[in-house]
C-alpha positions, -999 to 999 in steps of 0.1 A, spaced: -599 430 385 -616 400 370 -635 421 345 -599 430 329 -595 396 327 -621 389 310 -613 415 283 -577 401 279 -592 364 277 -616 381 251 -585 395 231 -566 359 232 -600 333 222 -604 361 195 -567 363 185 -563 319 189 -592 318 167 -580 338 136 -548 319 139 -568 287 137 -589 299 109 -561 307 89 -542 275 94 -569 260 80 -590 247 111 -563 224 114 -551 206 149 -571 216 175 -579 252 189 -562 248 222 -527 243 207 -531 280 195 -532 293 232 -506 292 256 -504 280 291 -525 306 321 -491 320 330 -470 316 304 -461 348 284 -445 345 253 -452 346 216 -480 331 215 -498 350 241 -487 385 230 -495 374 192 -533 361 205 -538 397 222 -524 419 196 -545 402 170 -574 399 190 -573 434 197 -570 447 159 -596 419 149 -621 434 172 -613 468 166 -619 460 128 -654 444 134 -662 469 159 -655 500 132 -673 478 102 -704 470 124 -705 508 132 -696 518 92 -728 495 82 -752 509 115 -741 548 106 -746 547 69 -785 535 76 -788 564 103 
């Protein structure tokens, strides 16, 4: 159980941080999160994005790494 946690929490601190980049580093990057137990916008936004962001990096990391093979 806790290692699914720690992919979701992976998703979210990935997803929190885009939206923080792309404000502009502005604030602080804990007003991107939401609370432990809350689930609303903000939550599902931070694990959607998270998700596509890492799926992105994951295919361009393997793009580069295949093309040298």
């Amino acid at each position: 159980m806790r290692s699914k946690n720690l992919f979701i929490l992976t998703f979210i601190v990935v997803g929190s941080f885009f939206y923080w980049g792309i404000k502009g580093f502005k604030n602080k990057w804990r007003d991107e999160f939401s609370g432990p137990y809350d689930m609303d916008k903000k939550y599902n936004r931070n694990l959607a994005t998270g998700f596509l962001v890492t799926v992105a990096l994951i295919y361009l990391i393997l793009s580069i790494v295949l093309k040298f093979l």
